[in-house]
C-alpha positions as CSV (number, residue, x, y, z in Angstrom):
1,X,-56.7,10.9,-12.3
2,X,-53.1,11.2,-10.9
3,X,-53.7,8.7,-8.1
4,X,-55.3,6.0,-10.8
5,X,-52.4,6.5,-13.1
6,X,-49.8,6.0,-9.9
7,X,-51.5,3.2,-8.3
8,X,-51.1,1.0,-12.0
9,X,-47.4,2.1,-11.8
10,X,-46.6,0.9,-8.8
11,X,-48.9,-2.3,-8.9
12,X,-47.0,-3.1,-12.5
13,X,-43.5,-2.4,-10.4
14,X,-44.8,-5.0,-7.8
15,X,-45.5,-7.6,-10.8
16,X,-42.4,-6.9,-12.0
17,X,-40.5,-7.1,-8.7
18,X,-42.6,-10.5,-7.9
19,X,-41.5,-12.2,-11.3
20,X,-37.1,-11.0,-11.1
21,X,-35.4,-14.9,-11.9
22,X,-34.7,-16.8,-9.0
23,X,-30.6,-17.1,-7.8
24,X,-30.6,-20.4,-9.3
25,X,-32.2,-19.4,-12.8
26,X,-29.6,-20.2,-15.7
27,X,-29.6,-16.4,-16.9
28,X,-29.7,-15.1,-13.5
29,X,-26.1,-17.2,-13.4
30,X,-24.9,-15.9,-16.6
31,X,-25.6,-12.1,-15.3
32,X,-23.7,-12.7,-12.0
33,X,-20.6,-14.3,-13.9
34,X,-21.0,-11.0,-15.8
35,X,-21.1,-8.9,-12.9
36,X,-17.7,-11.2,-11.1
37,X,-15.7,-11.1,-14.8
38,X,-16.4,-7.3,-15.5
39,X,-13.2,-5.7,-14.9
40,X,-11.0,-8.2,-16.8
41,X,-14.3,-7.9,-19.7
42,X,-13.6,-4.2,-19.4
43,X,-9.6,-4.6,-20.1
44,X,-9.8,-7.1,-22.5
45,X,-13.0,-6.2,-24.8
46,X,-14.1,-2.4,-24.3
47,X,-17.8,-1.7,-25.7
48,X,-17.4,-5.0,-27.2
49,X,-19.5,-7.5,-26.9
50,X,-19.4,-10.6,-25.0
51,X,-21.0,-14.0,-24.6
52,X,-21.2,-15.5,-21.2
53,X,-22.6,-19.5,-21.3
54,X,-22.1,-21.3,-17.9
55,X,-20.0,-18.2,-16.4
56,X,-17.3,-18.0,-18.8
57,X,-16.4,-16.0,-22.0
58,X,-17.0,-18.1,-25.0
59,X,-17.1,-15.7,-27.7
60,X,-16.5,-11.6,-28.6
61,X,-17.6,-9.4,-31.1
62,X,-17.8,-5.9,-31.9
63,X,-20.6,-6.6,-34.1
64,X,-23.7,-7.9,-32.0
65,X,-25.4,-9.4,-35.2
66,X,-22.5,-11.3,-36.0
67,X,-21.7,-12.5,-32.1
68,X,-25.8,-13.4,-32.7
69,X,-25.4,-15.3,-35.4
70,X,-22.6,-17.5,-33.9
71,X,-24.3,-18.1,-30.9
72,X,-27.2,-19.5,-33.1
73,X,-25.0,-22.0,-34.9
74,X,-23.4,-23.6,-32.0
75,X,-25.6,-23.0,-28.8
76,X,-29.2,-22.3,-30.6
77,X,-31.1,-24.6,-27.5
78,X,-28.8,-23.0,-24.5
79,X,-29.5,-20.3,-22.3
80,X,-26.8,-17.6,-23.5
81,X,-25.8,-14.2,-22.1
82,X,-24.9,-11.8,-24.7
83,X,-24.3,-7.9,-23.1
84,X,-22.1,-4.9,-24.4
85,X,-19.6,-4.4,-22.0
86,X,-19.4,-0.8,-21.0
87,X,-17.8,1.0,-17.9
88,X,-20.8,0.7,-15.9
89,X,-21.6,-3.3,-14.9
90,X,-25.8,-2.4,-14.3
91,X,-27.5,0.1,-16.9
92,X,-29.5,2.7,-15.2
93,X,-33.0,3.6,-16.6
94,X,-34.4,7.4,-15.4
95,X,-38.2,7.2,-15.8
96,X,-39.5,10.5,-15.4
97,X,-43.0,10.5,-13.7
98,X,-45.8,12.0,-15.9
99,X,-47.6,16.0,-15.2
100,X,-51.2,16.8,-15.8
101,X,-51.3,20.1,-16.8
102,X,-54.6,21.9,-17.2
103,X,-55.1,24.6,-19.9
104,X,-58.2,26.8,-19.3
């Protein structure tokens, strides 16, 4: 059962890995201008956040509903980027991997 369980997680990691936006991908852009702009986000707007549309700022909020709601007014059919910045530019995700433990 342990192998059956492992091979669908790393078959699902492939598909995901397969399917990451391509460099030229709009929000694959926005992310990179995110990544360039983060120490001057960092300075200006801490745990705020930020909307990035064709790699610049164009809005802040501390409140993401409100930044949301914005953002759906003016630029409802554009691709936008809307992150929290934080001292770290990438969030890191831990996933522990599962234990079969037999009682008997």
């Amino acid at each position: 059962m342990p192998e059956l369980l492992q091979q669908q997680v790393l078959e699902f990691a492939e598909r995901l890995s397969t399917n990451l936006p391509e460099p030229n991908d709009k929000m694959a852009k926005e992310m990179n201008a995110f990544r360039h702009l983060h120490a001057e986000l960092w300075a200006k707007f801490p745990y705020e956040y930020v909307a990035i549309y064709q790699g610049r700022v164009i809005d802040h909020d501390s409140n993401k509903l409100s930044l949301w709601e914005r953002l759906e007014q003016s630029y409802r059919h554009e691709i936008v980027l809307m992150r929290q910045v934080t001292p770290e530019i990438e969030r890191v995700y831990r996933i522990r991997s599962p234990r079969l433990v037999r009682y008997e």
